[in-house]
Wavefront OBJ file of the C-alpha trace (Angstrom):
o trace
v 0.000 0.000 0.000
v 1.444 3.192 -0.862
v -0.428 6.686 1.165
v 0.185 9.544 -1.771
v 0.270 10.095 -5.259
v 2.923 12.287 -5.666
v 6.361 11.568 -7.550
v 7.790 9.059 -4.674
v 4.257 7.638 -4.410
v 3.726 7.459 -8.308
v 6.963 6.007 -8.713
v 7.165 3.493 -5.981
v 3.858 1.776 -6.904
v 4.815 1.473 -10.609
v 7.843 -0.089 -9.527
v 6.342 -2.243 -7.358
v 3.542 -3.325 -10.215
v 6.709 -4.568 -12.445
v 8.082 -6.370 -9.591
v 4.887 -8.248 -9.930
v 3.211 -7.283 -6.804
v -0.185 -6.304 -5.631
v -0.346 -2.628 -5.015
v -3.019 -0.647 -4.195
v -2.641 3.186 -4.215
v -4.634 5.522 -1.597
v -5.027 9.295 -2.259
v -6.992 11.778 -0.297
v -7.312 14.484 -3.326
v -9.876 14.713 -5.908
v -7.289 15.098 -8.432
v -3.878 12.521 -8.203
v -0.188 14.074 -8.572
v 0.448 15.564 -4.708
v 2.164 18.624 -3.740
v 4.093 18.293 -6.983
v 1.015 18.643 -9.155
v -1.911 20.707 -7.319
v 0.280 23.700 -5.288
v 3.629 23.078 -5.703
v 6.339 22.346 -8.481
v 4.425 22.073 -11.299
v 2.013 25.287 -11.017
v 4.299 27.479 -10.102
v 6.484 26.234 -12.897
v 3.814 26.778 -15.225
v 2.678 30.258 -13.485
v 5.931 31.836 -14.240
v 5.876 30.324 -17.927
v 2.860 32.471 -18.174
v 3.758 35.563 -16.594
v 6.774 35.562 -19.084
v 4.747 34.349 -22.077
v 2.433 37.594 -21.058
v 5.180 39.782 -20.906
v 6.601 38.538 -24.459
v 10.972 39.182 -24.401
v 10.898 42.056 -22.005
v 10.716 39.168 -19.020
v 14.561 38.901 -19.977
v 14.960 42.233 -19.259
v 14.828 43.298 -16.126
v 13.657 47.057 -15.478
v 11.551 46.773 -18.837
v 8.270 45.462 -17.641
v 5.022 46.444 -18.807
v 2.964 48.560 -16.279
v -0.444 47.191 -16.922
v -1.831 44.241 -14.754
v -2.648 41.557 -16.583
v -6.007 39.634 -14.978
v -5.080 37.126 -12.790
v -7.887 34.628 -15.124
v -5.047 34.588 -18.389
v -2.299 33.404 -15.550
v -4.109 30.771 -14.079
v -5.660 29.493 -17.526
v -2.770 28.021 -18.596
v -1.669 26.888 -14.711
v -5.018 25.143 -14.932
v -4.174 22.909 -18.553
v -1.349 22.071 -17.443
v -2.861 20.505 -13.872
v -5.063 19.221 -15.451
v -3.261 17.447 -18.346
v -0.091 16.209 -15.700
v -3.036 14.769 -13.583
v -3.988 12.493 -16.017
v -0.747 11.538 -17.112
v -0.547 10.114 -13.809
v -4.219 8.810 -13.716
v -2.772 6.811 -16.664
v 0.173 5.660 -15.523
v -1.538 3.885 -12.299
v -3.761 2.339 -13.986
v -1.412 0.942 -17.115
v 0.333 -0.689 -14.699
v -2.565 -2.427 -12.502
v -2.272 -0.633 -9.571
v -5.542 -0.193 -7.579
v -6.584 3.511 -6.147
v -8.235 3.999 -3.489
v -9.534 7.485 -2.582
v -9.775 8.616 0.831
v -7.920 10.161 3.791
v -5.127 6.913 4.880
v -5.025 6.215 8.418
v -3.301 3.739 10.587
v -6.207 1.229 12.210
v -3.156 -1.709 13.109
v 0.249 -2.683 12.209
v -1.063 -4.140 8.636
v -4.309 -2.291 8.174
v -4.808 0.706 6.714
v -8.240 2.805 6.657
v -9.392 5.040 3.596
v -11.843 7.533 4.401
v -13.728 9.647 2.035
v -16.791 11.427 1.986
v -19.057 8.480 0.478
v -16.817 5.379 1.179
v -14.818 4.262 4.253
v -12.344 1.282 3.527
v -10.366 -0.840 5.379
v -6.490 -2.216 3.676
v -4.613 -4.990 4.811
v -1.713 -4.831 3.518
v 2.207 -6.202 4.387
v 4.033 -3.579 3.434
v 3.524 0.308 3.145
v 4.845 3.302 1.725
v 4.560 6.688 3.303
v 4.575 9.587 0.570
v 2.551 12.106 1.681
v 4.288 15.191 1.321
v 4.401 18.157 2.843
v 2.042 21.568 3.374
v 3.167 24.795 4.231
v 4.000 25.619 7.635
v 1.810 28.654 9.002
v 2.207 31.729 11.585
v 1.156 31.405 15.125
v -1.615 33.920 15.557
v -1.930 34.832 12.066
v -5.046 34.269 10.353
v -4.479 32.515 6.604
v -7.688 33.802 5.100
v -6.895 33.586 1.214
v -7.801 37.238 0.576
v -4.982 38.926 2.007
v -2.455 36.000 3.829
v -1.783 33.530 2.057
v 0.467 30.852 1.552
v 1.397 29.262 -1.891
v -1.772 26.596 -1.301
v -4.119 29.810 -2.032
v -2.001 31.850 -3.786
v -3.126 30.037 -7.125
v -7.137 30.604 -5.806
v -6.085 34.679 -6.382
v -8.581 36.656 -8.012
v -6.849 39.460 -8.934
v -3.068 40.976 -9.060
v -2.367 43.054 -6.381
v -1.048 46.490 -6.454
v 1.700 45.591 -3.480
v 2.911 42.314 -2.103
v 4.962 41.243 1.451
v 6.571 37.946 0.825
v 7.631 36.620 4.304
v 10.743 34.148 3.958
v 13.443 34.410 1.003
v 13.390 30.723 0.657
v 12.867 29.078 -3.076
v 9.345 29.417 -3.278
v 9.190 32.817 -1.473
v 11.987 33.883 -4.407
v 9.676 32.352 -7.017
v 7.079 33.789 -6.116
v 8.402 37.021 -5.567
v 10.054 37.568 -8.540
v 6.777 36.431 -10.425
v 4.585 38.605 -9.292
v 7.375 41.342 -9.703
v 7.255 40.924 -13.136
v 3.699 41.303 -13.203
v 4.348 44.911 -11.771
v 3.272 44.549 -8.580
v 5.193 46.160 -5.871
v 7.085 43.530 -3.970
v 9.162 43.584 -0.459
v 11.047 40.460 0.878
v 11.635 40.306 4.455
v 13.851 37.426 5.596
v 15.558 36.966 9.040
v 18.941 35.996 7.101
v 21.349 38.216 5.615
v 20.717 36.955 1.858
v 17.744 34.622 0.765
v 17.829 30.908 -0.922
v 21.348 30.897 1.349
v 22.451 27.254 0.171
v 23.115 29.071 -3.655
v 26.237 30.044 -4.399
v 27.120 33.492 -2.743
v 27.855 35.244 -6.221
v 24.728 33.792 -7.890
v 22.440 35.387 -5.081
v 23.938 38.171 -5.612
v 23.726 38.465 -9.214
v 19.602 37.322 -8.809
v 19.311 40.029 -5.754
v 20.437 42.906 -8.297
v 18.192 41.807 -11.380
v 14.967 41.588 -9.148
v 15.670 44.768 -6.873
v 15.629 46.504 -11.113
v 12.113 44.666 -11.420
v 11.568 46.614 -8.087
v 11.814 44.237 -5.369
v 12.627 45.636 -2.015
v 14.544 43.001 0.028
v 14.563 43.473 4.212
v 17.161 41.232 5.317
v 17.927 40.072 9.046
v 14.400 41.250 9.632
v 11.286 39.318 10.431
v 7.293 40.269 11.557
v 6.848 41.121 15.049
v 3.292 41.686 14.443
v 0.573 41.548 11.588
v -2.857 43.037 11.426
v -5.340 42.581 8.724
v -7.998 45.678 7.795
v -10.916 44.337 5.657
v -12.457 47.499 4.477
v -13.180 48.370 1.286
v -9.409 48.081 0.351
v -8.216 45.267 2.147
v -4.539 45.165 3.394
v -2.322 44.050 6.094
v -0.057 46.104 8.204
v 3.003 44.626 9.364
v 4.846 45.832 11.994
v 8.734 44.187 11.958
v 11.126 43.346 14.451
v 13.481 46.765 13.290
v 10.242 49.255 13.942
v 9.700 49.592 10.599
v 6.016 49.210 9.119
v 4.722 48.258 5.967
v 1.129 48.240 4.305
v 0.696 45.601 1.577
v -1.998 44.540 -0.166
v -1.601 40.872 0.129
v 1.159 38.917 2.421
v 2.620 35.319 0.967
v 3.702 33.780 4.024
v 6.828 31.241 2.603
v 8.098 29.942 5.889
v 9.129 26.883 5.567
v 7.188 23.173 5.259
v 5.722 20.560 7.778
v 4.919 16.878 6.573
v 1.285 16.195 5.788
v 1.532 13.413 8.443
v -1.108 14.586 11.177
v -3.834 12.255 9.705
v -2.143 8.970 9.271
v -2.594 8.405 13.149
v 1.490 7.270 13.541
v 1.524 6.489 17.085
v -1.213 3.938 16.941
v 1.497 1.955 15.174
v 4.639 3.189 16.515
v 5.993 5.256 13.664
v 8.605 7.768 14.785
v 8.465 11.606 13.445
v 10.134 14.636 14.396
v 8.761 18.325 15.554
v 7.330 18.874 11.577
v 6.116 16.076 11.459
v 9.402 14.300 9.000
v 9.858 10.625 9.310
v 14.042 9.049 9.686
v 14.268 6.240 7.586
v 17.752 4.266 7.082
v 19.569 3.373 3.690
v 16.917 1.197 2.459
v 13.633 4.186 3.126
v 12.974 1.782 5.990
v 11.112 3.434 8.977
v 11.526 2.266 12.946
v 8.747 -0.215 11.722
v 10.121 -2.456 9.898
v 7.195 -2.666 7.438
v 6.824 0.330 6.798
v 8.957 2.674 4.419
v 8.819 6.312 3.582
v 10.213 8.171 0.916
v 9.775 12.072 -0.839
v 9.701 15.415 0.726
v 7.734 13.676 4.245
v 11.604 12.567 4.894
v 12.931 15.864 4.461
v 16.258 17.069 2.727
v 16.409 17.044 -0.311
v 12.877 17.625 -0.671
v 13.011 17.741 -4.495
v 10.432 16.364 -7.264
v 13.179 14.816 -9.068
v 14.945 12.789 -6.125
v 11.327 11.951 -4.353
v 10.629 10.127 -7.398
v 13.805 8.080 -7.401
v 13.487 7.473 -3.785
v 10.588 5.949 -4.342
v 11.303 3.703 -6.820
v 14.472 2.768 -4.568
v 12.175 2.110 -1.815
v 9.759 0.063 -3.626
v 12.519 -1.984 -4.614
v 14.599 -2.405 -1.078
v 11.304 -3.427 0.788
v 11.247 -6.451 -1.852
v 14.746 -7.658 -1.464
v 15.994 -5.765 -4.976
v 18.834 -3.951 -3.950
v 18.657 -1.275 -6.221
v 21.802 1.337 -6.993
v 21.796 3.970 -4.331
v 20.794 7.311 -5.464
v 23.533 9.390 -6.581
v 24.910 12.412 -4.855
v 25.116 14.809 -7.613
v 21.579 16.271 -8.058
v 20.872 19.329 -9.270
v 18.882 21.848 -7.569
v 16.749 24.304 -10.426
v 15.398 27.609 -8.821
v 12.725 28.947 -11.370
v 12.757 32.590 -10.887
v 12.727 34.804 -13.032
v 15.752 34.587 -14.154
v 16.009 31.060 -13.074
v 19.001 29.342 -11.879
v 20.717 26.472 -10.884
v 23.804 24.417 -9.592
v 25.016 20.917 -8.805
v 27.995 19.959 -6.608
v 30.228 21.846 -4.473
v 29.619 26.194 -3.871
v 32.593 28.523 -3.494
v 31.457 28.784 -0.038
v 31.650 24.715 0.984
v 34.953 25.031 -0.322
v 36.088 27.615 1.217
v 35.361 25.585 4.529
v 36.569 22.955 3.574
v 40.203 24.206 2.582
v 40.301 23.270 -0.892
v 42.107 24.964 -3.677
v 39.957 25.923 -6.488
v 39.793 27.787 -9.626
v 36.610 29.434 -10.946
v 35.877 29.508 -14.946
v 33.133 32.224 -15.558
v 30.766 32.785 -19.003
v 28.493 35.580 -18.898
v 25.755 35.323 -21.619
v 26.243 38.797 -23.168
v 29.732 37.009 -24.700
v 27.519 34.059 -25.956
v 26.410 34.393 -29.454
v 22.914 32.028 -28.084
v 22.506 34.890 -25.249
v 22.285 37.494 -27.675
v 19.938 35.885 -30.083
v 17.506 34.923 -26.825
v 17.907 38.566 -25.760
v 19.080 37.663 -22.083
v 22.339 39.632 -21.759
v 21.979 39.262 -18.231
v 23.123 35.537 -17.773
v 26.232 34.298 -15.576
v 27.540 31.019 -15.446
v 30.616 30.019 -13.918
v 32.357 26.675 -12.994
v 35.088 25.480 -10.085
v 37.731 23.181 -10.362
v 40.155 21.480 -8.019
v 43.598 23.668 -8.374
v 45.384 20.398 -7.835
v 44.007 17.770 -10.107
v 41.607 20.160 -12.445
v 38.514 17.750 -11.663
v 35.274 19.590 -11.692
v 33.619 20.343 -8.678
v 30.874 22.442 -9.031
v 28.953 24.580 -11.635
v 26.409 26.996 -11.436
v 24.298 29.227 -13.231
v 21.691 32.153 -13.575
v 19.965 32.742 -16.659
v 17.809 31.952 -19.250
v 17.525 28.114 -19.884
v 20.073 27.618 -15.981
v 18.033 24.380 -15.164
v 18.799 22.429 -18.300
v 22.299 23.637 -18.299
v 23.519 22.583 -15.795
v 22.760 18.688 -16.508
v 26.249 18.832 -19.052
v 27.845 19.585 -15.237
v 26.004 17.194 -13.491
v 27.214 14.234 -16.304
v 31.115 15.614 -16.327
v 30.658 15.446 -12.204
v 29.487 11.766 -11.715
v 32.061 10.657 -14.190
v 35.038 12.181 -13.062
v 35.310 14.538 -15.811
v 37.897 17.675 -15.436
v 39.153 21.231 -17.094
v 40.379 18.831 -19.937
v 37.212 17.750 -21.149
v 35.536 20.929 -21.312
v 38.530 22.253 -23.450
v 39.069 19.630 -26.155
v 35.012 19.378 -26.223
v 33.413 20.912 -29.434
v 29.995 21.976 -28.364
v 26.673 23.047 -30.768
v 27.060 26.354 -31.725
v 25.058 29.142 -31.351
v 24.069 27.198 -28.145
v 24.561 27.893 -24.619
v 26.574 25.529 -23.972
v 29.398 26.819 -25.027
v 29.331 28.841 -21.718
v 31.301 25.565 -20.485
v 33.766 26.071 -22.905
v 34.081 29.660 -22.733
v 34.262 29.028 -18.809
v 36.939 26.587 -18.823
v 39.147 28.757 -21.102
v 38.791 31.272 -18.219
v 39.987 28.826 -15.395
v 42.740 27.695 -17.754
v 44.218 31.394 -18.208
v 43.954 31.967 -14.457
v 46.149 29.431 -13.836
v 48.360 28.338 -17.543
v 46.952 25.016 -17.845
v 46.944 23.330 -21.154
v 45.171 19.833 -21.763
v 47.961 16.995 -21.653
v 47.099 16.511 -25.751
v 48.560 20.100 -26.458
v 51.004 19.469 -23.771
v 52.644 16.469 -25.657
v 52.581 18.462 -28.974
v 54.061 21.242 -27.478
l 1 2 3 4 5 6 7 8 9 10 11 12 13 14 15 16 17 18 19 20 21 22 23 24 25 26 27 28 29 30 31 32 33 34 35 36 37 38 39 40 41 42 43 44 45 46 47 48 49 50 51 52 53 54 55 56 57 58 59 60 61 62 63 64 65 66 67 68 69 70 71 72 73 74 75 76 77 78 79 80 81 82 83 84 85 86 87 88 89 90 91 92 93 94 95 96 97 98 99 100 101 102 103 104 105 106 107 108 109 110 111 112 113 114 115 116 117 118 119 120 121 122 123 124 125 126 127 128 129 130 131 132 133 134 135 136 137 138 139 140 141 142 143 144 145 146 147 148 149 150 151 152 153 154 155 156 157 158 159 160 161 162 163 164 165 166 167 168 169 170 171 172 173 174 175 176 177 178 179 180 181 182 183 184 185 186 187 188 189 190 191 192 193 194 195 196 197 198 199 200 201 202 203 204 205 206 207 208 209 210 211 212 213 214 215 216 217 218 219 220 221 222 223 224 225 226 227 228 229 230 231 232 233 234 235 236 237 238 239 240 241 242 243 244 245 246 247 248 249 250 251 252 253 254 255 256 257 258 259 260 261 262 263 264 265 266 267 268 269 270 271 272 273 274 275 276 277 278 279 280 281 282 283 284 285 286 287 288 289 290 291 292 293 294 295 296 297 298 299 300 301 302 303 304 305 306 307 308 309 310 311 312 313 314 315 316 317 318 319 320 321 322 323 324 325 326 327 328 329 330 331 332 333 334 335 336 337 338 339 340 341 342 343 344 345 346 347 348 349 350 351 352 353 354 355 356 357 358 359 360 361 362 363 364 365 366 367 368 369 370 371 372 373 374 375 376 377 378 379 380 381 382 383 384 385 386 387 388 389 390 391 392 393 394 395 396 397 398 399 400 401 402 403 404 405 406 407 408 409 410 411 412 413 414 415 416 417 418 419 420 421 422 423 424 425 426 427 428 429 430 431 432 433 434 435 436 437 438 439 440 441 442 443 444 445 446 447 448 449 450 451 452 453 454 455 456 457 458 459 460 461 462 463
């Protein structure tokens, strides 16, 4: 029995249906897909597609934005197609490969059984094994009243009506940054208040940077190591809030998108009755094998915690599914890439300046910057930076990251030259596509090669 439809539950029951098993599939939604699918990954994804497709080439520009509003309605068309059409992709996909859903709210009865309860059914599951993959939901303030009108979290932010004139995003985490820089581009006035000194802080200190200039010419206002001391909402004719923070200052915003943070969906599932350990927010431990204190039950995806992405929830269910049967499937690797889809997006994979930094070893950084890229020019984004570090000693590769237009797909030529050992050499005596963007890699390595009079060992020997 999996609990969840989302990629780790998706994937674990379809690997679990190969293996030959019985699997049965329970999910509480109307529509299937989780987190990933309703409120999280994919809408937003598909929300900034549209705010850029609204905003035709200016959105590479930053500064340039139109000053009309468009209504909220042509957004949230094409967020609701593409729900719609990912649903049943997965709808599809379950039922290809045999497995049996069950709708309902999953909770805990006994050590094997498992009840599904919906508004016009109640079911009760035996099963021997089970997977937990039910995600996560946004954490919410103490004393502050989500009401979907004017706090919100990114659950309602997609119910919006209309674009506001001013936005308070609370928390510069990824989908606080999305968001932000979304609704930026739509020309509302947006401030950022985080309690750190720079937001999305695991990103490569020069990449921030670089993202924290292009949105603050959008118009962003960032308030860093600041936070809300208090909050009061004013439903008059022209509803706003007015936030009072912990320097004195205040602020009046239409709306405020509350991005704090996420707790796993696990409150329903009844845990204790069966033992299950979980932490404060609600995250389950699990060993190598996605194996919980209970040794039939698993868990895998973002209710585990870090990494918390689509991509490596999927694979760690499909790893799970295949541990709990006695497969012992390739451990997942270590070089994922993280893709933040702002606007501009970016993204990295491996090791930051910063981690290296700590960790006292030598480097060399390569940089590219799109506006020497003949691809940059022709996509208009003149704005792009990509950059590269390599081990001073042996030239490997450790880390690469990027901010621009097309950063997420990028980086995967990184991510390949990272899990096989691949080094300054390669990238030199590569011939890449050209006009492409990949020939930042090239460009890049030239750079780190200059700053340090390396040749590859083939002009080495000629030489």
């Amino acid at each position: 029995m999996v609990i969840g439809s989302g990629p780790a539950g998706q994937r674990a029951a379809v690997q679990a249906s190969k293996l030959g098993k019985k699997v049965g599939l329970v999910e509480r939604m109307p529509s299937l897909g989780g987190v990933c699918i309703l409120t999280g990954t994919i809408p937003s994804k598909t929300f900034r597609e549209a705010v850029i497709s609204l905003e035709g080439a200016g959105a590479f520009h930053p500064g340039t934005k139109n000053d009309h509003h468009p209504a909220m309605s042509k957004v949230l068309q094409r967020v609701s197609d593409v729900l719609l059409a990912e649903a049943e992709v997965v709808r599809r996909q379950l039922e290809r490969n045999g497995v049996e859903l069950i709708r309902g709210t999953g909770r805990f009865k006994g050590g094997n059984l498992l009840e599904a309860r919906s508004l016009r059914t109640l079911r009760t599951v035996r099963s021997k094994r089970f997977l937990i993959a039910v995600g996560t939901r946004p954490a919410t303030p103490q004393d502050v009243p989500v009401d979907g009108r004017i706090i919100m979290t990114s659950d309602e932010i997609l119910a919006m009506e209309t674009v506001p004139d001013s936005m308070v995003v609370v928390g510069g985490g990824v989908i606080g940054i999305e968001y932000a820089s979304f609704f930026a581009r739509l020309g509302v006035k947006v401030t950022v208040i985080d309690r750190h000194s720079k937001p999305i802080s695991f990103i490569d200190s020069q990449i921030v940077d670089e993202l924290m200039s292009q949105m603050k010419d959008e118009g962003v206002t960032f308030l860093m190591n600041d936070g809300v001391a208090s909050i009061r909402t004013n439903h008059s004719s022209k509803p706003h809030a007015e936030l009072t923070l912990n320097s004195g200052r205040r602020i009046t915003s239409s709306t405020v998108l509350y991005s704090i943070g996420r707790i796993a969906a696990t409150d329903t599932l009844d845990l204790d009755r069966v033992g299950v350990e979980y932490d404060e927010r609600g995250r389950l431990t699990v060993d190598s094998d996605y194996r919980t204190n209970v040794p039939h039950i698993y868990a895998a995806g973002d209710v585990i915690g870090f990494p918390a992405l689509a991509a490596t929830s999927s694979e760690q269910g499909r790893i799970a599914a295949c541990r709990m049967f006695g497969i012992q499937a390739a451990k997942m690797g270590t070089h994922y890439p993280y893709g933040i889809y702002s606007i501009p997006e970016l993204s990295m994979v491996g090791k930051t300046e910063e981690e290296l930094e700590s960790m006292g070893t030598r480097y060399v950084v390569g940089v590219a910057r799109y506006s020497e890229i003949a691809r940059g020019q022709i996509l208009g984004d003149e704005t792009g930076l990509f950059k590269m570090l390599f081990d001073a000693e042996d030239k490997r590769l450790l880390g690469v990251h990027c901010i621009g237009t097309g950063a997420t797909e990028l980086v995967h030529v990184g991510q390949a030259a990272l899990k096989l050992g691949g080094g300054l050499s390669y990238f030199l005596e590569t011939v890449f596509n050209y006009p492409t963007l990949a020939e930042c890699y090239k460009v890049a390595a030239y750079d780190a090669a200059n700053k340090i009079g390396y040749l590859p060992e083939s002009e080495r020997l000629e030489h």
